[in-house]
C-alpha positions as CSV (number, residue, x, y, z in Angstrom):
1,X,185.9,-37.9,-176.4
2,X,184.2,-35.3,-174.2
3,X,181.2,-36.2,-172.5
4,X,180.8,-39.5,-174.1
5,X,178.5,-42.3,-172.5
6,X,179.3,-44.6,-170.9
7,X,177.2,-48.2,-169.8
8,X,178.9,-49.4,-166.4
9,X,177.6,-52.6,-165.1
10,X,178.7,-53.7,-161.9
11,X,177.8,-55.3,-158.1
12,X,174.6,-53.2,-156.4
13,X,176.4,-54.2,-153.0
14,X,176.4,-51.3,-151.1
15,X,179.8,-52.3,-149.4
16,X,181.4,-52.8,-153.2
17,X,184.0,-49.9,-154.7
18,X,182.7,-48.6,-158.0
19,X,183.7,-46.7,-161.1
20,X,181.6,-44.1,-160.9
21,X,183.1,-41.0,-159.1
22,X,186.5,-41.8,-161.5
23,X,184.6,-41.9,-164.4
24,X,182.2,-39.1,-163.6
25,X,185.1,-36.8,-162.7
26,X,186.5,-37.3,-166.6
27,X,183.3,-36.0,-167.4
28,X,181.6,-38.9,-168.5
29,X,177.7,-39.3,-168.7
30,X,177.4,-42.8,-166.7
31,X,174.6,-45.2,-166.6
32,X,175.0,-47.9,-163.9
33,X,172.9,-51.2,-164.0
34,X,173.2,-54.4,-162.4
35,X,172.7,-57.3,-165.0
36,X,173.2,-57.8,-168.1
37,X,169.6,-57.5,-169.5
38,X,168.7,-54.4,-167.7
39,X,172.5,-53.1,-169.8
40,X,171.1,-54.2,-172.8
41,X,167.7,-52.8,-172.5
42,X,169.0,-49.5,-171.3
43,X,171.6,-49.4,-174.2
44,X,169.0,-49.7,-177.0
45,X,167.0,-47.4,-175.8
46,X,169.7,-44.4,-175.3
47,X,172.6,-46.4,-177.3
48,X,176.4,-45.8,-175.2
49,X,180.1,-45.3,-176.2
50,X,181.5,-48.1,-174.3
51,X,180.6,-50.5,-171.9
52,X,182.4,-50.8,-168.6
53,X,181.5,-54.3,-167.4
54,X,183.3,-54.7,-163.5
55,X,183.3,-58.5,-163.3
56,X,185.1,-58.7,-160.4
57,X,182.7,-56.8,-158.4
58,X,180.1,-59.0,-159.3
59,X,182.3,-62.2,-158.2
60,X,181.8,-63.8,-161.6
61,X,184.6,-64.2,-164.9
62,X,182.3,-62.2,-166.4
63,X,182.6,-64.1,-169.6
64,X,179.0,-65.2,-169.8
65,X,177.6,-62.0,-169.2
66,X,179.5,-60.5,-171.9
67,X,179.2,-62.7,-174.5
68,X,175.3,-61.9,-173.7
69,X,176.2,-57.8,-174.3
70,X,178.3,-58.4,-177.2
71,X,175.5,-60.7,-179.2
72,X,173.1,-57.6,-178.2
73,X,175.3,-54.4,-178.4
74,X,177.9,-55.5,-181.6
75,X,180.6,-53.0,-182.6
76,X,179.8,-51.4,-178.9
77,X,183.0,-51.6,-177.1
78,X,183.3,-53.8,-174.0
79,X,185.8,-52.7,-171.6
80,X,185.7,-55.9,-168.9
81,X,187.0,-55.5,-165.1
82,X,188.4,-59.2,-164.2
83,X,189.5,-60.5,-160.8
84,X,193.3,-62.4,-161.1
85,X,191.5,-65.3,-159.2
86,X,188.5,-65.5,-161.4
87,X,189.7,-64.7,-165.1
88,X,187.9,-64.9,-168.6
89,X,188.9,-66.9,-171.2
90,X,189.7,-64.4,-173.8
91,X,187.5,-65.2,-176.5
92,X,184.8,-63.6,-174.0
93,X,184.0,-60.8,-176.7
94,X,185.2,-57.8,-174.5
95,X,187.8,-55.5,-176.2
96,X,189.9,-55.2,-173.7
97,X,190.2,-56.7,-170.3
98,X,192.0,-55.2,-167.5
99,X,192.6,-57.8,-164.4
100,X,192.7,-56.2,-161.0
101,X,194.7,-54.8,-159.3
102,X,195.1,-51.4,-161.9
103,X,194.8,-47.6,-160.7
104,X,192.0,-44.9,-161.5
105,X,194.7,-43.7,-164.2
106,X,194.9,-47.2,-166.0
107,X,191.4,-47.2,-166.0
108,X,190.2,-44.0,-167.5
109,X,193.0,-44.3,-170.1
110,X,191.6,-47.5,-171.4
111,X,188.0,-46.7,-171.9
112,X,189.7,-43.5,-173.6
113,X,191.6,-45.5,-175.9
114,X,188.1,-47.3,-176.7
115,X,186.3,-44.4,-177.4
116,X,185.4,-43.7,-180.7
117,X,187.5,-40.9,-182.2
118,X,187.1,-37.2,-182.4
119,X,188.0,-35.3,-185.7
120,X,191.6,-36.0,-186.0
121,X,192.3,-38.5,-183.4
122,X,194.5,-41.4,-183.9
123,X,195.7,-44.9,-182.7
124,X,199.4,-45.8,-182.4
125,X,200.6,-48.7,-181.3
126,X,204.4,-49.2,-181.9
127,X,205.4,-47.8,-185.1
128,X,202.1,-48.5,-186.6
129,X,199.7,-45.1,-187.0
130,X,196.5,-44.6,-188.0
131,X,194.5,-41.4,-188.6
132,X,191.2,-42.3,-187.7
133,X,189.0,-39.5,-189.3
134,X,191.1,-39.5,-192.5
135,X,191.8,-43.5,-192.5
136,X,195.8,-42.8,-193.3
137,X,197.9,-45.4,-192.2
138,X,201.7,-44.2,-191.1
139,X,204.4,-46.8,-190.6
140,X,208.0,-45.9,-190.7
141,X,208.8,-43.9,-193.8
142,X,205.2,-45.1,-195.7
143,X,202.1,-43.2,-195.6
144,X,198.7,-44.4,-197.2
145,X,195.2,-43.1,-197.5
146,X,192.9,-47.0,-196.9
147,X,189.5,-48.0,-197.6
148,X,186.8,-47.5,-194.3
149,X,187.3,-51.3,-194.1
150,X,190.9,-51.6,-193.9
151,X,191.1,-48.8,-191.4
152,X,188.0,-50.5,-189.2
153,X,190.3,-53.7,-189.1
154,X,193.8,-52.4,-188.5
155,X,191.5,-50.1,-185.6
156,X,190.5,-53.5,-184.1
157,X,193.9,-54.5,-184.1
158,X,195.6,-51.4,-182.7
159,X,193.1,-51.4,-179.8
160,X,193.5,-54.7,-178.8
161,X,197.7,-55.0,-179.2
162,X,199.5,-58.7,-178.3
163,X,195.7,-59.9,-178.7
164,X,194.6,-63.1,-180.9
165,X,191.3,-61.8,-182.8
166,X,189.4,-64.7,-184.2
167,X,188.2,-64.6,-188.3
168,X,184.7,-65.0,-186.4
169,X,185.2,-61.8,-184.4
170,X,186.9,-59.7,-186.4
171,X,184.1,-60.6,-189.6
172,X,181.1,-59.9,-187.1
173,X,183.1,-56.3,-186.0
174,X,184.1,-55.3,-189.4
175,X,181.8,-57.1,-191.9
176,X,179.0,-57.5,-189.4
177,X,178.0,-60.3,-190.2
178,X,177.7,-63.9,-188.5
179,X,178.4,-65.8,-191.4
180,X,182.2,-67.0,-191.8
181,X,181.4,-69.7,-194.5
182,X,184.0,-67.9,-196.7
183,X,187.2,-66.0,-195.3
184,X,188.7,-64.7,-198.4
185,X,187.7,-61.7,-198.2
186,X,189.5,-61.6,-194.4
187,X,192.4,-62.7,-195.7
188,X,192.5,-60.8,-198.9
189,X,192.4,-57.3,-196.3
190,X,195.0,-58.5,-194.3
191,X,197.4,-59.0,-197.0
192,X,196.4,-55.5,-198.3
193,X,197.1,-54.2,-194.7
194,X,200.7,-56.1,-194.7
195,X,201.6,-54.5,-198.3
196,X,201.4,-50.7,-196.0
197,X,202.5,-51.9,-192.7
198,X,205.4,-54.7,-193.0
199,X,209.0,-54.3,-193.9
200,X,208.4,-57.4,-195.5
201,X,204.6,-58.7,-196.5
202,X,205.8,-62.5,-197.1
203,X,207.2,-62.7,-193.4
204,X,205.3,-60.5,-191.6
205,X,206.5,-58.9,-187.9
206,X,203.6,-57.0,-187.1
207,X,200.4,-58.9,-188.5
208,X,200.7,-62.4,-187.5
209,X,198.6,-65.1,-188.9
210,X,197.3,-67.3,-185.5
211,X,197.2,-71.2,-187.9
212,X,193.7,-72.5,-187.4
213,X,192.5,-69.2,-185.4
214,X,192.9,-66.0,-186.4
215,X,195.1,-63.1,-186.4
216,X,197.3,-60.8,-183.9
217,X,199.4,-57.4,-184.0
218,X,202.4,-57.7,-182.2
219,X,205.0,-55.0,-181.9
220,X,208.7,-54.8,-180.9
């Protein structure tokens, strides 16, 4: 997504290695801050793509600061930098977190793969395809046109492969809404996501049911 904006939060140390000239040189429009209020308040007023939030250069999990972004910037995409000494437990909220040490490369291709989609674009993960502009689902042989619901959950999914999503995420992302009183309607969309994706729907290989938590896409 060409000059898309992005949020990076990170350590005002002088003496700490930052984002920016990568990210910059991709020919992003960056915002840097230093806490997680001064994010948010810059985010609502000049709302971002993505969040980059570099916990490790802050010398904190980062967990507590971005459950704070998440409650603020929902459905914003929260790419989270973690130290291998310090690491988040990951029901944090970030989409994605990449533990150090990663190149540039590994980096840029992340946030990319968090950005929302251009006219045409797709995810794949595996043998699982979806266009994202004309929400058409390709798996194998089978090709289906889905609802704007179905394709926002299998998108959550595909962007965070091997990955247990919680019902309580995954209703605030694609329902958005806090209230997980009733999960039928959860359940109901993952079934009609298994009837396009799985060789099989009653023993699924791809869509796995998590018993008690939630749900993750794993692929051979």
């Amino acid at each position: 997504m060409a000059h898309a904006k992005v949020l990076l939060l990170e350590s005002e140390r002088a003496n700490a290695p930052s984002f920016l000239p990568a990210l910059e040189k991709r020919g992003y429009i960056v915002t840097v801050q230093h806490s997680a209020q001064a994010a948010i308040k810059a985010h609502n007023g000049n709302p971002h793509d993505i969040v980059v939030l570099d916990a490790a250069s802050l010398k904190t999990s980062g967990a507590r600061i971005c459950r704070q972004i998440r409650a603020s910037l929902n459905g914003t995409p929260i790419l989270l930098v973690a130290d291998r000494k310090n690491p988040p437990d990951a029901n944090c909220g970030a989409s994605i977190i990449l533990t150090q040490p990663f190149t540039p490369r590994k980096l840029l291709n992340t946030v990319a793969r968090l950005l929302p989609a251009e006219e045409g674009a797709s995810l794949q993960v595996g043998p699982i395809k979806l266009n994202l502009a004309q929400k058409r689902i390709k798996c194998g042989e089978r090709e289906e046109k889905v609802t704007p619901k179905q394709a926002k959950l299998l998108e959550m999914f595909l962007r965070a492969p091997g990955k247990m999503l919680s019902r309580k995420e995954i209703i605030k992302h694609v329902w958005e809404t806090d209230y997980v009183g009733d999960t039928r309607t959860l359940d109901v969309h993952i079934s009609w996501l298994r009837d396009v994706i799985e060789p099989n729907p009653r023993k699924p290989r791809y869509l796995r049911t998590i018993r008690g938590q939630g749900y993750r896409l794993d692929t051979p």
